[in-house]
C-alpha positions in Angstrom: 25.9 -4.0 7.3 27.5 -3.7 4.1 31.0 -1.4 3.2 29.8 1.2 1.5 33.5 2.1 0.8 34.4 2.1 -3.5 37.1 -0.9 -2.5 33.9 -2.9 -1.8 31.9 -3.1 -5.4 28.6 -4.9 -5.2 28.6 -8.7 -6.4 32.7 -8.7 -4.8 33.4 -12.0 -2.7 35.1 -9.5 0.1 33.7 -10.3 3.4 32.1 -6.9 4.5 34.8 -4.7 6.5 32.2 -3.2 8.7 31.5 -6.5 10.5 32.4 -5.8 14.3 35.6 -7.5 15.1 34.2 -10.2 17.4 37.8 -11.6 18.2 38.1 -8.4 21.0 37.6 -9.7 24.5 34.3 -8.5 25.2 33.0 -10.0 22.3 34.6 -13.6 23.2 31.5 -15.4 24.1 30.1 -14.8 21.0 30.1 -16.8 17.8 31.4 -15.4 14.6 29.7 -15.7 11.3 31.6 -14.2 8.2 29.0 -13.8 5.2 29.7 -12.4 1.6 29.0 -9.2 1.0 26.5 -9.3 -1.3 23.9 -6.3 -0.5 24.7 -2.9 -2.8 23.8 -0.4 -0.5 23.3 0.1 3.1 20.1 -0.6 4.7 21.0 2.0 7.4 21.0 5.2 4.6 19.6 5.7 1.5 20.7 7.9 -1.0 17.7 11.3 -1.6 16.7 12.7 -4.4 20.2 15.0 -4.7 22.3 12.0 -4.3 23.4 12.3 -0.7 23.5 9.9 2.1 21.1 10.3 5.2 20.0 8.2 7.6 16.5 6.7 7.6 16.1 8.2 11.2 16.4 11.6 10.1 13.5 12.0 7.0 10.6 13.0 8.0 7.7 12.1 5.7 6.0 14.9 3.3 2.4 14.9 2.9 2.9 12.4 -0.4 4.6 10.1 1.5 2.7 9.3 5.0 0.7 6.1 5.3 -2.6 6.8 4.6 -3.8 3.7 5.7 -5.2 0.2 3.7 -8.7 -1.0 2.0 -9.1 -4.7 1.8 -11.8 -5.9 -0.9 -12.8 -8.8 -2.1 -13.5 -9.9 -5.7 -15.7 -12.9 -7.7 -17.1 -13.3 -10.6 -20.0 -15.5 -11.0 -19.4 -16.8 -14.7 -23.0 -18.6 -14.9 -25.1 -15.6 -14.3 -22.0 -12.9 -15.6 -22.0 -11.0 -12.4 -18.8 -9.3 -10.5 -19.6 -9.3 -6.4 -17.5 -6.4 -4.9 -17.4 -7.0 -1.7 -15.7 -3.8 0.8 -14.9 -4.9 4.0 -13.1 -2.6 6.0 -10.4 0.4 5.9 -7.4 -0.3 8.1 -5.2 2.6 9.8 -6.9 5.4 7.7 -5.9 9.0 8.5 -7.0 12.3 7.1 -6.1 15.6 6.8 -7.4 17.7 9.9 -9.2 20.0 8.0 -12.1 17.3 7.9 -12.4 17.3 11.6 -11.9 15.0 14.3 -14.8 12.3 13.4 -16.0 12.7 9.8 -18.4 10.7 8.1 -16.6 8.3 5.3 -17.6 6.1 2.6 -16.0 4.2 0.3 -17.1 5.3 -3.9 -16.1 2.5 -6.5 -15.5 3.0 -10.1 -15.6 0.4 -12.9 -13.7 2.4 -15.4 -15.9 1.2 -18.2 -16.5 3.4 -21.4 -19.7 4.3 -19.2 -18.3 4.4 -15.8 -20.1 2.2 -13.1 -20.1 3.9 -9.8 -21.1 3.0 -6.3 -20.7 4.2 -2.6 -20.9 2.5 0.6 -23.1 4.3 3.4 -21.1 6.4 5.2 -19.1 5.5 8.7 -18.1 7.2 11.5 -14.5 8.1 10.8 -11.8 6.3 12.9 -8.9 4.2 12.3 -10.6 0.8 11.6 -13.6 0.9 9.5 -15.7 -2.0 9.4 -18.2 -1.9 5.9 -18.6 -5.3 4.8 -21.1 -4.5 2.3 -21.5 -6.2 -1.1 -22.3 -5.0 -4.4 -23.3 -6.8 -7.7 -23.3 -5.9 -11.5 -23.9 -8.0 -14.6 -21.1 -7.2 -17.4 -19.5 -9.9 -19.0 -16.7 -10.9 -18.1 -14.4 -9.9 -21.7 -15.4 -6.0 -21.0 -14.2 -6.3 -16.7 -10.9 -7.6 -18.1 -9.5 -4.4 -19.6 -10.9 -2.2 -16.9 -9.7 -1.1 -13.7 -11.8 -1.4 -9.7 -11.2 2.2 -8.6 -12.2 3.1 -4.9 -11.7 6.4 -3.8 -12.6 7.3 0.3 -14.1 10.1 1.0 -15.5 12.5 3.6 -19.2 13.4 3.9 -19.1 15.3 6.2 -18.9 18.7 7.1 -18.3 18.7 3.2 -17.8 16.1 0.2 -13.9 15.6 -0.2 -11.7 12.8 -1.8 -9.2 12.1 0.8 -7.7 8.8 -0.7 -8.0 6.7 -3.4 -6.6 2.9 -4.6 -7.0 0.9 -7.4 -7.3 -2.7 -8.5 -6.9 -4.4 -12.3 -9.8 -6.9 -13.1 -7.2 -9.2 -15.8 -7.5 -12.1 -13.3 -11.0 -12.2 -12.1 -12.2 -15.4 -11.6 -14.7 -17.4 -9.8 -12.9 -18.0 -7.1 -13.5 -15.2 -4.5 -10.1 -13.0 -4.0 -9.4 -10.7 -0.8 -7.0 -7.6 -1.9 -5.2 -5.0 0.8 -4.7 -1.8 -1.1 -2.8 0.4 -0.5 -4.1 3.9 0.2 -2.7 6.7 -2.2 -3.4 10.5 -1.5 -5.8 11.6 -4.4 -4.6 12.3 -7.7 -4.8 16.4 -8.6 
């Protein structure tokens, strides 16, 4: 832990202060190990967005921040035949607002953000916290137009009504031939 205290700057050669005094008796059978102070801030608080302490215990997560679970894609492009293979494979620890219901059905829309957008959608799954797709999709666009674009996935609920209930992205700079898995991070959808 470091010593958060203004005698203690960050980059300082002070051994931290808030090290538990080891020498006491009950401590005698351990070892001590000094280190260097070298971390600028606590990892037990962190400062919020009006500058005062708090500790991580204590914040409770808005609706921007919660975890709203991981997609994990893979990418290749076939050079000979100028073809991308998208390839979704499953949603891990998804979550969505309960005003979709306990089960709804999801699917997975992609976007290449070309000048004319390419779209496609996965057929839809029962909702749950794992969701197993693997389904592939191929287009032919050379590979000079895929470069400057971006993969866009948004998940969504068909059921009882069509709504966007996250979305992640991917840049296409480093496609290559070589087939690459992603995990993507699940973003609440963009207003």
């Amino acid at each position: 832990v470091s010593d958060l205290r203004p005698s203690a700057l960050p980059g300082s050669f002070d051994v931290s202060r808030s090290m538990f005094d080891l020498r006491s008796p009950p401590h005698r059978f351990m070892k001590r190990y000094d280190s260097f102070s070298s971390v600028p801030s606590s990892t037990s608080s962190r400062k919020d967005s009006q500058g005062s302490n708090r500790s991580l215990d204590t914040i409770t997560l808005s609706g921007d921040e919660r975890d709203f679970g991981r997609l994990n894609v893979k990418l290749c492009y076939v050079s000979s035949v100028e073809q991308i293979w998208i390839t979704i494979l499953h949603c891990k620890e998804l979550s969505w607002p309960s005003s979709c219901g306990e089960n709804p059905r999801i699917y997975v829309k992609g976007i290449l953000t070309l000048p004319k957008p390419v779209q496609f959608k996965s057929s839809a799954k029962e909702g749950c916290n794992d969701i197993e797709f693997m389904e592939t999709f191929v287009f032919a666009i050379k590979l000079q137009s895929l470069q400057a674009v971006r993969l866009v996935f948004k998940i969504q609920t068909q059921t009882p009504r069509k709504k966007t209930i996250g979305e992640c992205s991917l840049a296409l700079r480093e496609l290559s031939s070589e087939e690459s898995s992603h995990w993507l991070d699940i973003s609440p959808p963009s207003k």
